[in-house]
Structures are given as C-alpha cells and as structure tokens.
C-alpha positions in Angstrom: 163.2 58.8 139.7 160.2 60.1 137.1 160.5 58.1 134.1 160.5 60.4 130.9 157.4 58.8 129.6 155.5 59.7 132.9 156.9 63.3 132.7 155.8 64.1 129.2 152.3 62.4 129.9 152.1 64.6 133.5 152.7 67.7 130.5 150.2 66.6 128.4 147.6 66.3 131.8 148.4 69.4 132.4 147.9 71.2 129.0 144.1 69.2 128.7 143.1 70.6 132.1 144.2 74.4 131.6 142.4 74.3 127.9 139.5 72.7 129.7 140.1 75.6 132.3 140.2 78.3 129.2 137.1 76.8 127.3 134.8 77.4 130.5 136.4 80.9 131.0 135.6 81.9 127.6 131.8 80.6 127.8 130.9 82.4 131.2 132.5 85.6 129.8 130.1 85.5 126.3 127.5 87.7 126.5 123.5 86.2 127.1 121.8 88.2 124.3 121.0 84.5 123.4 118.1 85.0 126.3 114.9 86.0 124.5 113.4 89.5 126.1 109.9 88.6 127.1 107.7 91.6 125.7 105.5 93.4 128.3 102.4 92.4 126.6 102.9 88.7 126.2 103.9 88.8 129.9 100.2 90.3 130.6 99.1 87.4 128.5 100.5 84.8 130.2 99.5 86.1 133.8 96.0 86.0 132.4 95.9 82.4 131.2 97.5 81.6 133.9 99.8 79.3 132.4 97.5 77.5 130.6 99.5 75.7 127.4 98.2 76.8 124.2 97.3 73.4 121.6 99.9 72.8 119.4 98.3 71.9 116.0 99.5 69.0 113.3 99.5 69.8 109.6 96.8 67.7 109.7 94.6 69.2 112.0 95.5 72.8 110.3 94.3 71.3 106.9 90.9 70.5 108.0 90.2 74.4 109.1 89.5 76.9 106.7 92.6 78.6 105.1 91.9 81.8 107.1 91.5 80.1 110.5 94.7 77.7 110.0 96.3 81.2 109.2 96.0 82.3 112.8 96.8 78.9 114.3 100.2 78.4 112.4 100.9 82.1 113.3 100.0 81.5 116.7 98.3 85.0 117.7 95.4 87.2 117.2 96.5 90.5 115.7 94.2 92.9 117.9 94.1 96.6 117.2 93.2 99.2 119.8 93.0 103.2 119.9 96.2 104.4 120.9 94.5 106.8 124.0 93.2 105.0 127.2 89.4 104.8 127.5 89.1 103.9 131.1 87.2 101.0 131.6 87.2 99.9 128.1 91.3 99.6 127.7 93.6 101.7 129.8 97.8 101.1 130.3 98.9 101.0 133.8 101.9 102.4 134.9 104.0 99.5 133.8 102.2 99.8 130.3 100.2 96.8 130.7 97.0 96.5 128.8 93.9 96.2 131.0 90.0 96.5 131.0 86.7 94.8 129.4 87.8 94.9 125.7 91.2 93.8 126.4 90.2 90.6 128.9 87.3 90.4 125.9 90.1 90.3 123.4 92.5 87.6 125.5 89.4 85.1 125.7 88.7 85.6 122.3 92.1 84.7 121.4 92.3 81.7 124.1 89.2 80.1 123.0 90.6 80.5 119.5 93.9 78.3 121.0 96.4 81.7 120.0 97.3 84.2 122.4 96.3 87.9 121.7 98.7 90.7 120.7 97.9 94.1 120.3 98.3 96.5 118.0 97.6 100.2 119.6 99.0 102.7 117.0 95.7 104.4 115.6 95.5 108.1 116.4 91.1 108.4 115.8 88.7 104.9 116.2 88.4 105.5 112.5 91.8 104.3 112.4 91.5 102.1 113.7 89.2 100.5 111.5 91.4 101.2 108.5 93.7 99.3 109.6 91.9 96.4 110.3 90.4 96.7 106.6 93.9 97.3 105.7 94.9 93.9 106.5 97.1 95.1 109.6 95.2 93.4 112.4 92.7 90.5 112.2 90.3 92.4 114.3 89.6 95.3 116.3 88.2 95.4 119.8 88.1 98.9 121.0 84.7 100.0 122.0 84.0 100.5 118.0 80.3 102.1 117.0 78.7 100.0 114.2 78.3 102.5 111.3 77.3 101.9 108.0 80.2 103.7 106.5 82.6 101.5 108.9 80.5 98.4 107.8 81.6 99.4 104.0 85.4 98.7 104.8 85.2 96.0 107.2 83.2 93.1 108.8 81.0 93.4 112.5 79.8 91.0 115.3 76.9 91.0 116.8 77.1 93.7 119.0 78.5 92.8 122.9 76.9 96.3 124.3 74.8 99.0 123.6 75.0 102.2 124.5 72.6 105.0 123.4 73.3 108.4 121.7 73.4 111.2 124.3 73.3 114.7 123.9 75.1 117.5 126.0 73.3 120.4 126.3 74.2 124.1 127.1 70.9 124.4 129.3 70.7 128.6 129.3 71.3 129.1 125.3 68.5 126.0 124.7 66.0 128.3 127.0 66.6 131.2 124.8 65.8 128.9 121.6 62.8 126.7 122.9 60.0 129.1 122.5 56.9 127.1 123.7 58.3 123.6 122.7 60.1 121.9 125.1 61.6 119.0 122.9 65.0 119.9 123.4 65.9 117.5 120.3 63.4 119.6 118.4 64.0 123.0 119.4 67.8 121.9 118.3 67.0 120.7 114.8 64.9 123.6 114.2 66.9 126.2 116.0 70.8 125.0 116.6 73.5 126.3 114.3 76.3 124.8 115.7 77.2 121.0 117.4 79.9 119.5 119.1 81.9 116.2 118.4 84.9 114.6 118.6 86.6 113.6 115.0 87.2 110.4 114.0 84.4 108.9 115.8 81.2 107.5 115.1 79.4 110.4 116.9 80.2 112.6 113.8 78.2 110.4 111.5 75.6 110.4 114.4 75.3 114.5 114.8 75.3 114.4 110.9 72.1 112.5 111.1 70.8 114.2 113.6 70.9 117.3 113.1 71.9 117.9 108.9 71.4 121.4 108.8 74.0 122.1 111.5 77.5 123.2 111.8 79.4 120.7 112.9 82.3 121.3 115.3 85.2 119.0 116.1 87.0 118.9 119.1 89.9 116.4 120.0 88.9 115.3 123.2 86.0 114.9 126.0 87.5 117.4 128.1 87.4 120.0 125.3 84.0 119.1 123.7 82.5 119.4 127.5 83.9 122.8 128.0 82.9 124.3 124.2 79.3 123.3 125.7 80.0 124.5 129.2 81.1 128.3 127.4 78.9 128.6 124.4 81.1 127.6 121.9 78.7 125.2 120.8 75.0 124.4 121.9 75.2 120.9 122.0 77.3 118.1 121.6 76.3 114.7 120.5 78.6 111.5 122.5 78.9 108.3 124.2 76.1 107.8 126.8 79.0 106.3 128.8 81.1 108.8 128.8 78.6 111.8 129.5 77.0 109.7 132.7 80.4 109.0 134.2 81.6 112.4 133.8 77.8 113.9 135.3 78.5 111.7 138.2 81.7 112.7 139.1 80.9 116.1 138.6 77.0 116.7 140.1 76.4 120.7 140.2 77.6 120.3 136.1 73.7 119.5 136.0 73.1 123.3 136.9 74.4 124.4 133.5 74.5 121.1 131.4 71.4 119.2 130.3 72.3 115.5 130.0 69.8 114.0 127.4 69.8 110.3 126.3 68.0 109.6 123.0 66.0 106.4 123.9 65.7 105.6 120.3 69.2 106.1 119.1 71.2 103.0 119.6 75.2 103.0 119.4 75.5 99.6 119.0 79.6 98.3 119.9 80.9 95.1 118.3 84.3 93.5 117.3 85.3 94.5 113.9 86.8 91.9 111.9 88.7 92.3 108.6 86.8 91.7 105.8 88.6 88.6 104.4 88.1 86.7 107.2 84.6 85.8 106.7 84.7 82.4 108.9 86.2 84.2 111.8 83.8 87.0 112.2 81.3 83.7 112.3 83.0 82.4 114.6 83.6 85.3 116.9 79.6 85.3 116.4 79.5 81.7 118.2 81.7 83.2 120.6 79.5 85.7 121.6 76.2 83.4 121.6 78.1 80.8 123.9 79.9 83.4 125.8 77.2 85.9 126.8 76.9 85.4 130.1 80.8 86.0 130.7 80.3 88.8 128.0 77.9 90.2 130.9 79.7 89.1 134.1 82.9 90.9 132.0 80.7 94.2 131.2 79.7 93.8 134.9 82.7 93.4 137.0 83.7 96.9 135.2 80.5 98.6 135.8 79.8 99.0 132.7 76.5 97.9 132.7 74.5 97.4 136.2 
C-alpha cells in the first residue's frame, strides 16, 4: 500500500512537471519580433566586406581622434547621400534594391578604411540636393558623381577630384549649318548666334551653359532622354552635359551622328569629387589621403566599370 506521504509528493511531481510543461508552451508560442530585421543595405554591406569585423574602439582610443572623426566611430557608419535616380555605372539599384556601381563600392571602402560601415541616404530629387543636404548636416558626405562648382563649393567642402570628365555639347547639326556662315567653330557660331540651350536642372551643367554661353536662353529639361530629343527636334540648338553620358548614348545609338554633332570642349573640365560637409574639416583631409593612397584602386574601380579606358 502507497503511503500518504509518497502520494501527496507523487502530486506535487506531477504539478512541477505539467508547469514546467506550460512554461515551454508559453515561450515557443511568443512571437520572435525580438529577431532584428537585417536592412537590405547593410546586407549589401556585409557581402562586400566579406565579413570582415569592423574595430571596436575604447574611450580611449576615441579621445585621441578629433571630435569629428570619434563622431563617426562611436556612431559606427558613414552617413552617404546619393541622388535618388539610377545613373548606371555610377550607382544603380538592382532588382532586389541593392545599391551597386563605382561611387557606391567608392563609398563602402571609404567607409571600411574609416573602420564604419557605409549607409546611404538616397532621397534627393536634383544633385543640387543632394549637396544641401550634406551642408545641411544630413549626411557626412556625398558620393554621387558630384561636379565641383564654385557655388556648390560655397555650401560645402570637396576632395580632390577621383575623375574628370569634360564639358560636352550636343548639337542640332542642320540648325548649326544654317547659323555658321563662314566660321566653322561650332562653339563660336553658338555664342554669337544660339538663342536657346538645353540642360537638365539641378545640375552642374546649368552653371556650365551659363558660363558658356551668357547671352542664351537657357532651357531645362528633367531628364537625358528629354534634353536629347529637344536637340534631336529643334526645340533647342544645343545642349551642354556630361561627356559620359553623351558618348555612351552616341555609341549605343551610331546613325544619331547623322543629325547630332557630339562636341567635347577639350578645355572645359567637370571635375567629380566627394563632397564632404563643411564641419568636418579633418575628414574631407582625410578622404584626401584616401584618395592619394588609394589611386590606383580609385583607377582599377573607374576601370572595372569602363568608366575610363
């Protein structure tokens, strides 16, 4: 016969293992929001350092930075700001919307040589944007096939340049016949005879056109495709843009040379460089070392995307 003592301690067993039993229930049935959502473009990130670990920094080694660079460390990322429209090879999205091309492996290095990883912001709607809100404070730097200008250079802080490009000009070849008269400058005859030129807002070339041609109507257009066919139609007689741009769309588009005159201006530079914001004085001089160091990946990088030759 079962003593009452072993009887009530068989209950108690019993109770212990069916809250044990309840407890485990209860855990596997909470929901796992507790599991952080990796973010597309840190995923990029890491694929592309290729799980190399990051440095961890002490206080100590923070304070004996400069304020400015110890800012990035502790934060631990290199704000990055992009124009919000693909410029294919310079940054595009594939169709998993990650970031690729030169300026955005540019960007990543940058950011892994700095010891952060790179995040990018890619809200501007013009490349003047996208310099405002680098002066604004909103990203510590800006690499996104940015012109020098010397109204951008008022608002925020430049590299040395990693490419240059020269000024091009498109050219609606039957309208420039009627104007040229003897001279056969087409520059010339368009400064002396053009009324009205092409460009696309919010970029550098409209500062460019204005200095090359002052006493013209300037025309903005919102795109390449558009600003190609107001030259193609006779909306405009010329337009002035990236040398880039213009020879990739001439080579993938040949007989274009029947009707378009494809002009590069030898002595009119567009200079690209990282724009940095203007309180961060020691990292645009460091992003300078970067460069000197660097150039020969800076090239490979430029290369590889046939960018340069």
């Amino acid at each position: 016969m079962i003593s009452r003592c072993s009887l009530v301690s068989c209950r108690l067993l019993i109770l212990v293992v069916l809250a044990v039993i309840a407890s485990s229930c209860a855990y596997s049935s909470s929901p796992a929001h507790e599991t952080p959502v990796v973010e597309k473009d840190n995923a990029a990130q890491a694929a592309v350092t290729k799980s190399v670990d990051l440095p961890a920094y002490t206080d100590e080694q923070l304070a004996s930075y400069s304020d400015e660079i110890s800012d990035i460390l502790r934060r631990g990322e290199l704000r990055v700001a992009v124009y919000r429209e693909d410029r294919y090879p310079f940054f595009y999205a594939d169709d998993q919307g990650l970031l690729h091309g030169s300026d955005i492996e540019l960007a990543r290095d940058i950011a892994l040589k700095l010891g952060v990883k790179a995040t990018f912001l890619r809200t501007a709607k013009s490349f003047n944007e996208v310099v405002e809100q680098v002066a604004a404070g909103e990203a510590d730097i800006a690499i996104s096939k940015l012109s020098v200008t010397l109204e951008r250079a008022k608002k925020v802080l430049f590299s040395e340049p990693y490419l240059t490009l020269r000024q091009t000009l498109l050219i609606n070849r039957l309208q420039l016949a009627s104007l040229e008269q003897g001279n056969r400058d087409p520059l010339n005859v368009i400064q002396t005879y053009g009324d009205r030129i092409g460009v696309i807002g919010g970029t550098s070339y409209a500062s460019f056109a204005r200095e090359l041609f002052p006493d013209q109507q300037q025309v903005n257009f919102s795109s390449t495709a558009s600003l190609i066919e107001a030259v193609q139609n006779g909306e405009v007689l010329a337009a002035v843009y990236d040398e880039f741009e213009l020879m990739s769309y001439q080579k993938k588009h040949p007989s274009s040379s029947l009707h378009l005159q494809y002009l590069r201006l030898e002595n009119h530079m567009d200079s690209i460089a990282v724009a940095v914001a203007p309180q961060r004085r020691h990292l645009q001089a460091w992003i300078n070392t970067y460069m000197q160091l660097q150039q020969d990946y800076v090239k490979r990088l430029l290369t590889d995307y046939e960018i340069i030759n």
